[in-house]
C-alpha positions in Angstrom: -34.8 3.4 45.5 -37.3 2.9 42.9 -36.9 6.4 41.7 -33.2 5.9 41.6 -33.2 2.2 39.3 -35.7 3.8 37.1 -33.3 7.1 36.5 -30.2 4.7 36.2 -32.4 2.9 33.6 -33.4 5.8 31.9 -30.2 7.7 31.4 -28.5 4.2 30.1 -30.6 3.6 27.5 -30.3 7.6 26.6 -26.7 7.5 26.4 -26.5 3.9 24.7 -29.3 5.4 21.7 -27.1 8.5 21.3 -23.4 6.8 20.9 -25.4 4.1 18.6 -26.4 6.6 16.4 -23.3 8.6 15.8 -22.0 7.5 12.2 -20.2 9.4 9.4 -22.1 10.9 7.1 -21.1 10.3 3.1 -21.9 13.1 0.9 -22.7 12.2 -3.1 -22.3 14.7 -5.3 -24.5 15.8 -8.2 -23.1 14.6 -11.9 -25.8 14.8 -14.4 -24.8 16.6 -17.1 -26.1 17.2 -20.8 -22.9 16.4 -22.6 -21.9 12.6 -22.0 -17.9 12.6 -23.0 -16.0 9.2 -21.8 -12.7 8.3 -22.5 -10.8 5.0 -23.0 -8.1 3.4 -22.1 -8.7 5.5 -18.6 -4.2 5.0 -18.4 -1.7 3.7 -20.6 1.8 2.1 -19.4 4.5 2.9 -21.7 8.5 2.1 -21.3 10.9 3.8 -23.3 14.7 4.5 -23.4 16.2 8.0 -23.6 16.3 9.5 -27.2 13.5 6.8 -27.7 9.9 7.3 -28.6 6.6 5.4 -28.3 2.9 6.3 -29.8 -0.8 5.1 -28.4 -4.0 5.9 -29.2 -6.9 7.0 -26.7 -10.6 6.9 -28.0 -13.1 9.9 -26.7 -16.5 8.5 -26.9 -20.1 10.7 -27.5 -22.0 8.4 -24.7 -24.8 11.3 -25.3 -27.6 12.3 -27.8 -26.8 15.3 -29.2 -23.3 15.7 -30.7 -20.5 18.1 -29.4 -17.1 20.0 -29.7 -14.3 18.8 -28.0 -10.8 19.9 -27.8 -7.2 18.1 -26.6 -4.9 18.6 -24.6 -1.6 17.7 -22.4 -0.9 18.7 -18.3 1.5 16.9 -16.0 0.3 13.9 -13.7 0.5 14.1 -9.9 -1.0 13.1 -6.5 -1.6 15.1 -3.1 -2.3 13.0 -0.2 -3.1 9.2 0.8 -6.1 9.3 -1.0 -4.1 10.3 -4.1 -6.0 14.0 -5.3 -4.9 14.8 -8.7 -3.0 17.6 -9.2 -2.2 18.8 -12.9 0.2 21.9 -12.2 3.9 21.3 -12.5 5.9 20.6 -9.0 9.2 22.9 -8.4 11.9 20.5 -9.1 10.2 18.1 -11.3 10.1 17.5 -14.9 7.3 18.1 -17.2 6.2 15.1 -19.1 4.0 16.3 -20.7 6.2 18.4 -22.8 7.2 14.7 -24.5 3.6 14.7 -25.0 2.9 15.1 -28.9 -0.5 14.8 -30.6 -1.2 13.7 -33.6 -4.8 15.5 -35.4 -6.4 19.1 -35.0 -6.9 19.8 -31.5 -10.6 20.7 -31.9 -13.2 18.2 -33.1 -16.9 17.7 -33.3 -18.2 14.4 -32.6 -21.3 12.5 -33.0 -23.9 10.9 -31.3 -22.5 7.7 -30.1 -19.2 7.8 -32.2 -15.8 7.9 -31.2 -12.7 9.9 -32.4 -9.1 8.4 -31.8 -6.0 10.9 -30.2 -3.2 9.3 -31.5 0.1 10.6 -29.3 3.5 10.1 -29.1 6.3 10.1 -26.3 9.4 11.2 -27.0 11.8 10.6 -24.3 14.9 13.3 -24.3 18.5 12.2 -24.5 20.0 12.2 -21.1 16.5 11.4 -18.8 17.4 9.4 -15.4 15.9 5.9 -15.4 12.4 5.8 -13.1 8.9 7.2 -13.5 7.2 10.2 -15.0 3.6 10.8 -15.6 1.8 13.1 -18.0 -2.4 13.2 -18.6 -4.2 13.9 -21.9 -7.1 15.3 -21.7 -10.4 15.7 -24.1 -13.1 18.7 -22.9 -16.3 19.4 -24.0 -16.5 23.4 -25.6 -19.6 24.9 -25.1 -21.6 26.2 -28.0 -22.4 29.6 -26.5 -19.9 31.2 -24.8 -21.5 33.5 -22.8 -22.8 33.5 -19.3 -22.3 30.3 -16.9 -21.1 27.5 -19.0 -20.2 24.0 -18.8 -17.6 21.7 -19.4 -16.6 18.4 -18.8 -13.1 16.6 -19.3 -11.7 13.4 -19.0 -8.5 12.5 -18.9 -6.3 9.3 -19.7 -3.6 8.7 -18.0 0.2 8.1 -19.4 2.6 6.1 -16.7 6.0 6.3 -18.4 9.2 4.4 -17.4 12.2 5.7 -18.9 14.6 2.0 -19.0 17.4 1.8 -16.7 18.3 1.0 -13.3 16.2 2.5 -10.4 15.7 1.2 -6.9 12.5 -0.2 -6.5 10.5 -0.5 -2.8 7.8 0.0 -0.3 6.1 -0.7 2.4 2.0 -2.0 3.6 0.7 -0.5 6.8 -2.6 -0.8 8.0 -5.6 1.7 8.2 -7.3 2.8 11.3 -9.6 -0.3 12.3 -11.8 0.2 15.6 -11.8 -3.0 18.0 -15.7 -1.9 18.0 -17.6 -0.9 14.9 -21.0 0.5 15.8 -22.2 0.6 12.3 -24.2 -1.7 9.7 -20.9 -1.7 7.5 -17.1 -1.9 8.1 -14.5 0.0 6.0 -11.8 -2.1 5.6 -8.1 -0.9 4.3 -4.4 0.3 3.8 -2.2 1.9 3.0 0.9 1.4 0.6 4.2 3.3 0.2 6.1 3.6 -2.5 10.0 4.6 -1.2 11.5 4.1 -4.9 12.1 6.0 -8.2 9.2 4.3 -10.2 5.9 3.2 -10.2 4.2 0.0 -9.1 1.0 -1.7 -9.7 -0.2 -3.2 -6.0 -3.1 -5.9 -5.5 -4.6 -5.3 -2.2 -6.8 -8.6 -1.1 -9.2 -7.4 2.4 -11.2 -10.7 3.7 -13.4 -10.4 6.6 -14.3 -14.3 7.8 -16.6 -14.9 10.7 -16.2 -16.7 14.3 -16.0 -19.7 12.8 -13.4 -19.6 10.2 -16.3 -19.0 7.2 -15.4 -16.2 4.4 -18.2 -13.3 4.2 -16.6 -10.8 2.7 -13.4 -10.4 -0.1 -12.3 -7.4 -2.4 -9.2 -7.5 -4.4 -8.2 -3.9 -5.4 -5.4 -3.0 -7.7 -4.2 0.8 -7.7 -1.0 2.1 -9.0 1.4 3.8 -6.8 3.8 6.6 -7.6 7.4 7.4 -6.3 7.9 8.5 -3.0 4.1 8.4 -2.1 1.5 6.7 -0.4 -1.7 5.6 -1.0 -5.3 4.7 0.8 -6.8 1.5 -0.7 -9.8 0.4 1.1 -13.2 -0.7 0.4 -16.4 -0.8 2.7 -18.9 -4.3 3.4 -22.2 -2.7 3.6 -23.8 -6.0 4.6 -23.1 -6.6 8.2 -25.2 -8.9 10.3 -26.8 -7.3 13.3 -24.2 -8.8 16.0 -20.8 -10.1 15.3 -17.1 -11.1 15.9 -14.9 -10.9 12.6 -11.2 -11.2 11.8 -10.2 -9.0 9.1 -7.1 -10.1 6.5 -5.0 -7.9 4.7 -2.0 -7.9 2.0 -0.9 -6.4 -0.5 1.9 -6.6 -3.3 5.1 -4.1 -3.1 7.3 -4.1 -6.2 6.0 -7.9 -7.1 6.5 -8.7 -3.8 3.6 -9.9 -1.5 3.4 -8.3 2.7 0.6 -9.3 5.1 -0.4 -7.3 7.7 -1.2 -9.1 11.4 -4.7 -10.2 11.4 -7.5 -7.8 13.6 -10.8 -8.9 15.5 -13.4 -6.0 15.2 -16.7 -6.8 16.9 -19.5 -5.3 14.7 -22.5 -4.3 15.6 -25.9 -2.2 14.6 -27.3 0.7 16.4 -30.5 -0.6 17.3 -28.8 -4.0 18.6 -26.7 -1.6 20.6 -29.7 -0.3 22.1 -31.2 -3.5 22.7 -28.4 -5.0 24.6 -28.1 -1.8 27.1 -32.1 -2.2 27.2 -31.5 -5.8 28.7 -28.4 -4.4 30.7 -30.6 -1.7 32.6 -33.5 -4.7 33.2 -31.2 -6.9 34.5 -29.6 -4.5 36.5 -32.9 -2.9 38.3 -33.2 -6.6 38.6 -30.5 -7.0 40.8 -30.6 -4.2 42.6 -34.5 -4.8 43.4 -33.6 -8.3 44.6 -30.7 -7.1 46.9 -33.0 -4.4 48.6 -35.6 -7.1 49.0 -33.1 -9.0 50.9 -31.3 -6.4 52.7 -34.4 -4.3 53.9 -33.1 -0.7 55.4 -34.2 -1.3 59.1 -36.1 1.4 60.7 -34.5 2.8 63.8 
């Protein structure tokens, strides 16, 4: 019997380390690079009516020591997936934006330590365009000196959300993320989603709260993303400072079209590896506990 408790004890505590331990890895990528281009505004908003025009400026910055050559230029905007990939090749069916896209300036420049160069654009909107969104990027690259070999580049892009005036249905819709009843973990991603069902573009503020057992706030994020036409999108965020053991209610809403939806409150119970481990470590003692106090009362008689 003793054999038997001290196996059972064993192969608890094995199983209880090894599910504690599983967690998702996160991966960081390398981005150190010689030539430090920025660009700002990262986006502009613009709303104009057919056979209408509007102009903006975006500043590329030399954040770097050594000066460089840059060029500019124009692509379509778009997204793949919830967690909104850019894609900068032109859909079948859609239009091209960025063909509205003029830029004002040579195309090729050489900047300066820790000066900036303006791109002054203009949008002109054809006669004829349907009311509702379109989206175009400009973009400002780094050109290498030599051209030979393996060389680098690195772009940046600002972003042009344009809304041709008119009439257009507007809509969406929040839905939550996946949220486990049990988070074995030192942190807690916390998230949603938001849908956007109608012909333009909408800026949503996401609020996530995790409060505690007893009502207290210990964690808030307010996000705001933008959300294309007839897609959806991931917002979420992650508290990385868990306490060892506990019971939280997680909160979220967001804003669809100006309009604020909540999602139904969620209780995840958090809790770290090695608390995991201690807990089934007390489980198994109290269990050969038990079982050593039942055999002491119940003896096996001998025949």
């Amino acid at each position: 019997m003793r054999s038997f408790i001290s196996k059972l004890a064993v192969n608890i505590l094995l199983g209880l380390s090894i599910f504690g331990f599983i967690s998702p890895a996160l991966a960081a990528a390398d981005t150190t690079s010689s030539q430090n281009i920025a660009l700002t505004p990262s986006s502009a908003q613009l709303s104009i009516d057919p056979d209408a025009s509007s102009t903006g400026t975006f500043s590329v910055v030399n954040q770097g020591k050594d000066s460089f050559v840059f060029s500019v230029s124009t692509a379509p905007y778009y997204v793949k997936g919830e967690d909104y990939t850019p894609d900068f090749t032109l859909l079948p069916g859609k239009v091209d934006a960025s063909k509205w896209v003029s830029l004002a300036g040579a195309t090729t420049q050489t900047l300066a330590s820790t000066k900036l160069a303006n791109i002054d654009y203009t949008v002109r909107v054809p006669k004829g365009t349907a009311p509702g969104g379109y989206y175009a990027v400009v973009f400002a690259e780094t050109q290498p000196a030599i051209k030979t070999g393996v060389v680098s580049h690195n772009r940046v892009g600002g972003i042009l959300y344009i809304t041709v005036k008119g009439p257009v249905k507007t809509g969406g819709k929040v839905a939550a993320s996946s949220l486990p009843m049990l988070r074995v973990s030192q942190s807690l991603p916390v998230g949603l989603t938001v849908s956007n069902t109608g012909g333009v573009h909408f800026l949503t503020t996401a609020n996530l709260t995790v409060t505690n057992l007893f009502g207290k706030q210990v964690y808030h994020a307010q996000l705001q993303r933008f959300v294309l036409p007839q897609t959806v999108r991931k917002i979420s965020t992650t508290w990385t400072s868990a306490p060892p053991l506990g019971l939280y209610k997680v909160s979220r809403n967001a804003t669809v079209a100006g309009h604020v939806q909540k999602l139904p409150d969620r209780w995840v119970l958090v809790i770290q590896p090695w608390m995991l481990v201690l807990v089934g470590f007390i489980i198994a003692l109290l269990l050969a506990f038990i079982i050593r106090k039942f055999t002491h009362k119940h003896p096996k008689k001998i025949a």
